[in-house]
C-alpha positions in Angstrom: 0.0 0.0 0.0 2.8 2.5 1.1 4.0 2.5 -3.1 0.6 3.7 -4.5 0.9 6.4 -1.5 4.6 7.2 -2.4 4.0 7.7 -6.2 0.6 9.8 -5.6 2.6 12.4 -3.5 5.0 12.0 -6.1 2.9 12.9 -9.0 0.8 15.7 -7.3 4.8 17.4 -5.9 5.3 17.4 -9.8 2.8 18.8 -10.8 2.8 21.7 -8.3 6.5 22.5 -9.1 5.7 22.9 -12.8 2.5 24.6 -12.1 4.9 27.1 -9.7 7.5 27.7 -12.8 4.6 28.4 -15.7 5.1 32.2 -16.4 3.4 34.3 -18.4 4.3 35.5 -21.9 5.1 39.1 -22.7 4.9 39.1 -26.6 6.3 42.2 -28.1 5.6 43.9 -31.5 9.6 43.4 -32.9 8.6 39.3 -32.0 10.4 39.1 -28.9 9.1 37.3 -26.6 9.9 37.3 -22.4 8.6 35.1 -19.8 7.2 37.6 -17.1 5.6 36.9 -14.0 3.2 39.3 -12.8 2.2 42.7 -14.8 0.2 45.0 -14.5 -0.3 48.6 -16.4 0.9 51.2 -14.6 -0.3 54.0 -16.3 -1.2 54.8 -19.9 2.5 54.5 -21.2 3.5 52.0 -19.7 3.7 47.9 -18.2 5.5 46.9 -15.3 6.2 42.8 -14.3 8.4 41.0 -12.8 11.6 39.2 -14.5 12.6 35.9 -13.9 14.5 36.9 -11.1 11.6 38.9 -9.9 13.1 42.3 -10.3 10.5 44.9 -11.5 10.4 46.0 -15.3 8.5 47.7 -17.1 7.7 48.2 -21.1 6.1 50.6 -23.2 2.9 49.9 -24.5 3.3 50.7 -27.9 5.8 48.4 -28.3 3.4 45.3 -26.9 1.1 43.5 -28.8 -0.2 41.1 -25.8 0.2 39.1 -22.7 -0.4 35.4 -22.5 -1.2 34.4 -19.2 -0.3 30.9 -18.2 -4.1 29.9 -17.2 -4.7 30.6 -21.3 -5.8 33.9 -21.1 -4.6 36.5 -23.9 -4.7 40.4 -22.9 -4.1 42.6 -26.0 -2.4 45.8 -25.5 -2.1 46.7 -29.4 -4.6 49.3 -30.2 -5.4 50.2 -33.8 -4.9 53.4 -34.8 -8.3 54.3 -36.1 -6.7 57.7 -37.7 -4.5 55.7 -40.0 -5.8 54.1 -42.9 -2.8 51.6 -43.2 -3.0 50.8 -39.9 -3.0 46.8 -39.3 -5.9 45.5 -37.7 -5.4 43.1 -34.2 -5.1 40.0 -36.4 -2.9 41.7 -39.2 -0.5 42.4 -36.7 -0.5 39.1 -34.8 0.8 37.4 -38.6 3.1 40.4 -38.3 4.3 39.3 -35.1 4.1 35.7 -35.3 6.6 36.4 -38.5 9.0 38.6 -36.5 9.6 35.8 -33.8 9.8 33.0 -36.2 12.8 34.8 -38.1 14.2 35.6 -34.7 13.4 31.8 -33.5 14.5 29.8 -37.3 16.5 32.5 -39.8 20.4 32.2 -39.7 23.2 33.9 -41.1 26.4 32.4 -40.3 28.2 33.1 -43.9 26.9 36.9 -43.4 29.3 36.6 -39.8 32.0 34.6 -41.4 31.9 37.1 -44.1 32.2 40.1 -41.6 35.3 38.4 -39.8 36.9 37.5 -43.3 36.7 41.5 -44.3 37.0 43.3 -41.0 40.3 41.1 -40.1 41.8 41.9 -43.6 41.2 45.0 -44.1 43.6 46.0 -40.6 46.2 43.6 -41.6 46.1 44.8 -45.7 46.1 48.5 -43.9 49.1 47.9 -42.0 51.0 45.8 -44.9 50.5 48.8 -47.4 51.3 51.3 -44.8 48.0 53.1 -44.7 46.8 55.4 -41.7 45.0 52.9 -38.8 42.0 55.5 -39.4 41.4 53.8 -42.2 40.6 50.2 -41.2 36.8 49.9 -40.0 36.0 51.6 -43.9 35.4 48.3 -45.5 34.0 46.3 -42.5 31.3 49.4 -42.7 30.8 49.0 -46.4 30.5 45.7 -46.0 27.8 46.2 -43.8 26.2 48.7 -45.7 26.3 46.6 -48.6 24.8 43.9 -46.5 21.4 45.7 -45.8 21.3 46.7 -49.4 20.8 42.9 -50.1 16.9 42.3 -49.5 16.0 38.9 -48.4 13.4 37.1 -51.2 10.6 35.1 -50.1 11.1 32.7 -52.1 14.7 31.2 -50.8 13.2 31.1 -47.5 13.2 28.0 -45.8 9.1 28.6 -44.4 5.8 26.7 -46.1 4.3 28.3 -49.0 0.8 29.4 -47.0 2.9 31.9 -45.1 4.6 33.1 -47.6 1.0 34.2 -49.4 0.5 36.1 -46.1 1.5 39.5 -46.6 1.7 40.6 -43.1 3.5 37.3 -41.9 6.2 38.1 -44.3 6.6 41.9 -43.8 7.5 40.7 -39.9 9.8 37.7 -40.8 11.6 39.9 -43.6 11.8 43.1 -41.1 13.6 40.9 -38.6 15.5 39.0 -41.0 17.3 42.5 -42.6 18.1 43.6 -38.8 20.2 40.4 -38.0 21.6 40.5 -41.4 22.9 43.7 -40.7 23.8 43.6 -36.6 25.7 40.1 -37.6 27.6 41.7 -40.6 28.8 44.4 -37.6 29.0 41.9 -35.3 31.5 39.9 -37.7 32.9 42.5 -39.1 33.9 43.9 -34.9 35.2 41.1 -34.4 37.3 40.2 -37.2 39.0 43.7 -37.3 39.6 43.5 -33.2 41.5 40.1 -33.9 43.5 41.6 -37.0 44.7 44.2 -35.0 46.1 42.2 -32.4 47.4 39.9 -34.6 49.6 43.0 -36.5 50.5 44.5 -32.9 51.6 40.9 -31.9 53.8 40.5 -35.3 55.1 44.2 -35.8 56.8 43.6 -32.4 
């Protein structure tokens, strides 16, 4: 009798410990999306929650579209803007944002990094062979990232199913996100790269 008993208490612990570490889901308009604990709106501009390590936070407004509480409940904070007549309506922006967090979540650009460390390291040790002013080496790494968000992503060589790519506001979301990283990781490579190159001519000028 005492194993029934044991695995009961077991179950319902469990349970209790998942139940105290569901949190509630802050979805932003950019498709970011934090696990909060509890919110509430402080005034007209703004949210405050707790973080995971129940420090106090707090958000615009404008820049939430909703809160999904963990009992299922959905709290909308986007408001349309009645005054605008391109203005997307609540479900126009929830494809918008569902696309924004699945580029964050799925869409990669490791050759866009690479790429950035391949330009940004070789352009300080070409400076230094050639004998060029040090002013002179982030130039390319920025023109490579310039050049970089001059590229725009097509819908069709992206890896998603065919219904969302019919869906106009899906896509504006996934491709908005997907030009930002392309850009911050082409700056992000490029930093890097150029960092290590100049190191690497300090170590070997020596």
């Amino acid at each position: 009798m005492k194993k029934p008993i044991y695995y009961f208490v077991l179950i319902i612990l469990t349970l209790s410990l998942l139940e105290s570490k569901a949190q509630n889901t802050l979805l932003l308009i950019n498709g970011k999306k934090v696990e909060i604990g509890e919110f509430k709106r402080s005034d007209s501009l703004f949210l405050a929650y707790k973080n995971k390590k129940g420090k106090i936070k707090s958000v615009n407004l404008f820049d939430i579209f909703s809160v999904q509480e963990k009992n299922g409940k959905e709290t909308i904070f986007y408001i349309v803007d009645t005054t605008d007549n391109e203005a997307f309506t609540v479900n126009q922006m929830r494809d918008f944002v569902n696309g924004a967090f699945d580029a964050r979540t799925n869409y990669k650009t490791p050759w866009i990094t690479s790429g950035g460390f391949v330009v940004g390291g070789g352009s300080a040790v070409a400076v230094s062979a050639v004998g060029l002013n040090s002013l002179l080496v982030p130039i390319f790494p920025a023109l490579y990232s310039a050049g970089v968000g001059m590229v725009k992503v097509k819908k069709e060589k992206l890896n998603i199913s065919d219904h969302l790519k019919t869906n106009d506001y899906y896509m504006e979301g996934y491709i908005r996100v997907t030009n930002h990283k392309r850009i911050n990781n082409a700056i992000i490579g490029s930093g890097i790269g150029m960092a290590i190159g100049i190191v690497a001519v300090i170590i070997f000028s020596k």
